[in-house]
C-alpha positions as a printed NumPy array, in Angstrom:
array([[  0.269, -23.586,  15.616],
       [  2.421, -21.177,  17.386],
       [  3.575, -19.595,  14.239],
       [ -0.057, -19.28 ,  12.948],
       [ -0.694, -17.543,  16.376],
       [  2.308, -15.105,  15.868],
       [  0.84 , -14.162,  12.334],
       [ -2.525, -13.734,  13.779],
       [ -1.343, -11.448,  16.506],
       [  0.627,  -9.436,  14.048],
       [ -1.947,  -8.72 ,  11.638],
       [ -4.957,  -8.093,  14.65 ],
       [ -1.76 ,  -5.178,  15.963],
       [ -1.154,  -4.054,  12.372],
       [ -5.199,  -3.554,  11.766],
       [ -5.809,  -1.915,  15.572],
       [ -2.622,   0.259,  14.267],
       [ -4.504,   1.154,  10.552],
       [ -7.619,   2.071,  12.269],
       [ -4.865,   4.412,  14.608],
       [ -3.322,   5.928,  11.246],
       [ -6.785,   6.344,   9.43 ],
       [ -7.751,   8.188,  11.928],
       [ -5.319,  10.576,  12.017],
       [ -5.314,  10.565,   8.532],
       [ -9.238,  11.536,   8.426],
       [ -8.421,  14.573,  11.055],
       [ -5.726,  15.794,   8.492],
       [ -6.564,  18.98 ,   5.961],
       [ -7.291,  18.237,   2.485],
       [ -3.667,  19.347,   1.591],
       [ -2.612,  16.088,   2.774],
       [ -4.331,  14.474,  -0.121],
       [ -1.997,  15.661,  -2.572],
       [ -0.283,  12.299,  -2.601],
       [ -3.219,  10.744,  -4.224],
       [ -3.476,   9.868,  -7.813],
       [ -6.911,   9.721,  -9.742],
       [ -7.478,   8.236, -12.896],
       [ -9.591,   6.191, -15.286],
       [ -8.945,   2.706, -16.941],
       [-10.843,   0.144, -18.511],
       [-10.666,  -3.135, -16.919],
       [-11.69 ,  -6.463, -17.838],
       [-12.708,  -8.917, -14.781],
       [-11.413, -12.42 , -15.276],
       [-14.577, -14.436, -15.219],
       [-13.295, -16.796, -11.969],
       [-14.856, -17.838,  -8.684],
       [-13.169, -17.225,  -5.415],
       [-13.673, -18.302,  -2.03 ],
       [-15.625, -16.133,   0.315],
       [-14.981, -16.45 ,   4.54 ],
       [-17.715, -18.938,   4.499],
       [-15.719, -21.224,   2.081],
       [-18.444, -20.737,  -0.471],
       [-17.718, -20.2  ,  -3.807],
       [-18.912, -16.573,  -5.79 ],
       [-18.142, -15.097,  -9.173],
       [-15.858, -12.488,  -9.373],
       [-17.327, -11.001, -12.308],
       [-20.713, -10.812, -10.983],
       [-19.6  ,  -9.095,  -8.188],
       [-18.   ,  -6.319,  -9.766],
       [-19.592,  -6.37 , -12.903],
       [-22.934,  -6.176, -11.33 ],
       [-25.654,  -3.238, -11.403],
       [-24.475,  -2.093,  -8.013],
       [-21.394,   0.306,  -7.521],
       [-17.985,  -1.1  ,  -6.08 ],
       [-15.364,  -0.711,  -4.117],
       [-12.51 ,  -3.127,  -4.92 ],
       [ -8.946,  -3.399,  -2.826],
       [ -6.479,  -5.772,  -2.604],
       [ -4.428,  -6.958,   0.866],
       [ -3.055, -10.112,   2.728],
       [ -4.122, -10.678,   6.023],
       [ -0.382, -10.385,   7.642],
       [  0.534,  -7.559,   6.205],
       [  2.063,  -4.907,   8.73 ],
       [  2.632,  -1.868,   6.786],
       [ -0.61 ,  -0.784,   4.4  ],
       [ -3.374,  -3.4  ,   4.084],
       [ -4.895,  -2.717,   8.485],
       [ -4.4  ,   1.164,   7.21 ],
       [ -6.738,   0.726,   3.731],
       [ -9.482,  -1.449,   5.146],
       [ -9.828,   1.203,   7.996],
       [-10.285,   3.245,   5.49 ],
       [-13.09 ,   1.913,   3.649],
       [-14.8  ,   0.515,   6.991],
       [-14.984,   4.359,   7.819],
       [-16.158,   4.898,   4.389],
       [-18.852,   2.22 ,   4.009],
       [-20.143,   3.519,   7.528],
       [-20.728,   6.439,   5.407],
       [-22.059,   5.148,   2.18 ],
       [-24.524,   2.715,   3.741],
       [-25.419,  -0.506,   2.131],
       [-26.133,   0.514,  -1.382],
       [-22.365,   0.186,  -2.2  ],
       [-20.874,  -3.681,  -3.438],
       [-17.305,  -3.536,  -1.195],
       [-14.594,  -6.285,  -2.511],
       [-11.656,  -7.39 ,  -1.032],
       [ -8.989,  -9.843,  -2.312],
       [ -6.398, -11.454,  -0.337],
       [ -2.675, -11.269,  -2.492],
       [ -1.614, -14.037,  -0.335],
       [ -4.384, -17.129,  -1.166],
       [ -1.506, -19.769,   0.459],
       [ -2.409, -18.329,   3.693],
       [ -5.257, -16.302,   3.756],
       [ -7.46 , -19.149,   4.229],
       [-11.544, -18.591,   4.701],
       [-10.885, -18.96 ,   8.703],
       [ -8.222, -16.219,   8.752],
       [ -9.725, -14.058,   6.459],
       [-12.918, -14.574,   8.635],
       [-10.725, -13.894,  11.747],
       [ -9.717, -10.593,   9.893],
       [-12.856,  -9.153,   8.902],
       [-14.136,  -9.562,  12.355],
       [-11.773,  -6.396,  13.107],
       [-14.253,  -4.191,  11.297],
       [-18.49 ,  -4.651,  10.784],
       [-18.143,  -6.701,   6.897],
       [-21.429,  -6.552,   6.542],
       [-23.166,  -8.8  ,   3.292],
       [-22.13 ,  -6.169,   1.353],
       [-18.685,  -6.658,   2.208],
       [-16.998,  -9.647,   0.111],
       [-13.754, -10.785,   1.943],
       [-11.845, -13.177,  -0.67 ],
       [ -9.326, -15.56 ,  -1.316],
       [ -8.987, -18.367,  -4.132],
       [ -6.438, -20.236,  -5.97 ],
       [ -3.083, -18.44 ,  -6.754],
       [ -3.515, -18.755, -10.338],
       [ -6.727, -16.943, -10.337],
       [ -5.759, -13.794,  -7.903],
       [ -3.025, -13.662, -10.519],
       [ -5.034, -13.11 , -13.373],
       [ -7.252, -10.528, -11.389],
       [ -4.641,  -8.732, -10.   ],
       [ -2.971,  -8.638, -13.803],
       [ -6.21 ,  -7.882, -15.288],
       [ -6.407,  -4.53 , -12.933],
       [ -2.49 ,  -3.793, -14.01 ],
       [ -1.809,  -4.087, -10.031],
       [  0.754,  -7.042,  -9.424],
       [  3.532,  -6.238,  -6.417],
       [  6.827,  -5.56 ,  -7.713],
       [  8.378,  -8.948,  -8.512],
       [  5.167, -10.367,  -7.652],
       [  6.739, -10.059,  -3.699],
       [  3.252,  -9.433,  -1.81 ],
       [  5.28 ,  -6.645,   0.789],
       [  5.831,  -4.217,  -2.033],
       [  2.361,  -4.083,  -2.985],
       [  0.926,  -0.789,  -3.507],
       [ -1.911,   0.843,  -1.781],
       [ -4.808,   0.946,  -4.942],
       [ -8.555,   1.081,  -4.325],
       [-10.65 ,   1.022,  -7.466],
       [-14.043,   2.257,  -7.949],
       [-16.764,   1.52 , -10.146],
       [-20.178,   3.2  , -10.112],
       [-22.008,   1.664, -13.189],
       [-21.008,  -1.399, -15.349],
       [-20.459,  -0.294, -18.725],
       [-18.221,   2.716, -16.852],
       [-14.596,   2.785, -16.784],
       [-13.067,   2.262, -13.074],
       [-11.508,   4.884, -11.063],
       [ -8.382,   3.959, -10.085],
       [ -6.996,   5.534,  -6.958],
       [ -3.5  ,   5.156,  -5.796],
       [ -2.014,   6.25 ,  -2.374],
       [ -3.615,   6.119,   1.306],
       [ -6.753,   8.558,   0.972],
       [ -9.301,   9.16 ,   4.232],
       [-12.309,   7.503,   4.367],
       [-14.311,  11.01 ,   3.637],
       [-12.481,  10.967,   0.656],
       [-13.157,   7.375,  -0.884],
       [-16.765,   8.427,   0.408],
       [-16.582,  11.266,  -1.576],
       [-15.088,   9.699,  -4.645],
       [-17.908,   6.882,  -4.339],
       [-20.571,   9.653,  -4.599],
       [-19.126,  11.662,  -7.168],
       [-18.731,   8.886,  -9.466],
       [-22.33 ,   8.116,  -9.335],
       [-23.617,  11.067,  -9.852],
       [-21.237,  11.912, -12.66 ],
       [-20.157,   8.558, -13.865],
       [-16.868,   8.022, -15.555],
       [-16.893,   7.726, -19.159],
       [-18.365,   4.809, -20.948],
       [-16.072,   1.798, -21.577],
       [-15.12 ,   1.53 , -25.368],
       [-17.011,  -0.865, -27.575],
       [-13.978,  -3.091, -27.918],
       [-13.949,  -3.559, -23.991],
       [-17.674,  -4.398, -23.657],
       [-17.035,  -6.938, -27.273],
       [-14.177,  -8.578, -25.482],
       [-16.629,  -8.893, -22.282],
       [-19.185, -10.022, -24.212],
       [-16.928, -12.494, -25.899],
       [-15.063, -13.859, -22.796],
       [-18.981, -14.882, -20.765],
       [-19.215, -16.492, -23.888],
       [-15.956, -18.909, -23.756],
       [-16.123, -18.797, -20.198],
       [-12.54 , -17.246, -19.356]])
């Protein structure tokens, strides 16, 4: 209990201190955005159900494979360096989006991010139902977090990199963004990609899609 208390208090100071840093980060020039890397990928969503903060079960395919666009990130709830400093981020940029945009989150760390902590977290910042907050079984995030080529160094969750990915329109390749941009500029990117989507995915992508609904992987 008083460990689990510890970690709580750690990653409510960590998140107070991202909101800190993403604010500073949003008063910064554009310059400062020169650290950020843009580019496009195909990606194919493992078709597996994870648990949202109300222990319910929803598909992760559907969610990011659906007709709206989305925002996908991945974090652990104790994490101290990155993770409070991203979902700052895209709090301040779903503020400015509205609730047309599909905003996922998975947890890197499904052992302890349970549905009550990840609950606990997401009551730092307005999750709204647009807002999926998820964990699952280890052997699932794995295969999502392989399928998106974005696996921590030696799988060790605290050398994780920073990666929001954004997709406007299934059929679309994802923009994959790596580094700690502002929320004006994930808001930004979010607009831009809808109304000049990336290119299509290739026809082998959308077969192997296609074929995976089908066997159910």
């Amino acid at each position: 209990m008083y460990l689990h208390q510890v970690r709580s208090k750690r990653a409510a100071t960590a998140l107070k201190l991202g909101i800190i840093v993403c604010s500073v980060l949003t008063a910064a020039s554009a310059g400062s955005q020169s650290n950020i890397t843009r580019t496009y990928a195909d990606y194919i969503a493992p078709d597996v159900d994870l648990i949202k903060t109300t222990k319910k079960t929803v598909s992760f395919t559907k969610l990011v494979e659906g007709s709206r666009p989305v925002v996908l990130e991945f974090f652990y709830t104790s994490c101290t360096t990155i993770c409070g400093t991203q979902t700052s981020t895209l709090a301040g940029a779903r503020k400015q989006l509205g609730n047309g945009i599909t905003f996922v989150s998975v947890s890197i760390d499904p052992e302890y991010d349970t549905p009550a902590r990840l609950s606990e977290y997401a009551s730092n910042f307005p999750a709204g139902d647009n807002w999926h907050v998820l964990t699952g079984k280890r052997s699932d995030i794995t295969r999502i977090l392989t399928a998106f080529d974005a696996r921590p160094f030696g799988d060790n969750k605290m050398l994780h990199r920073p990666y929001v990915f954004i997709r406007p329109a299934d059929g679309h390749q994802w923009i994959r963004i790596e580094g700690l941009a502002t929320s004006k500029h994930i808001a930004a990117e979010v607009r831009e990609a809808i109304a000049n989507p990336p290119p299509k995915s290739s026809a082998w992508v959308g077969f192997q899609k296609s074929l995976n609904r089908l066997m159910g992987n």
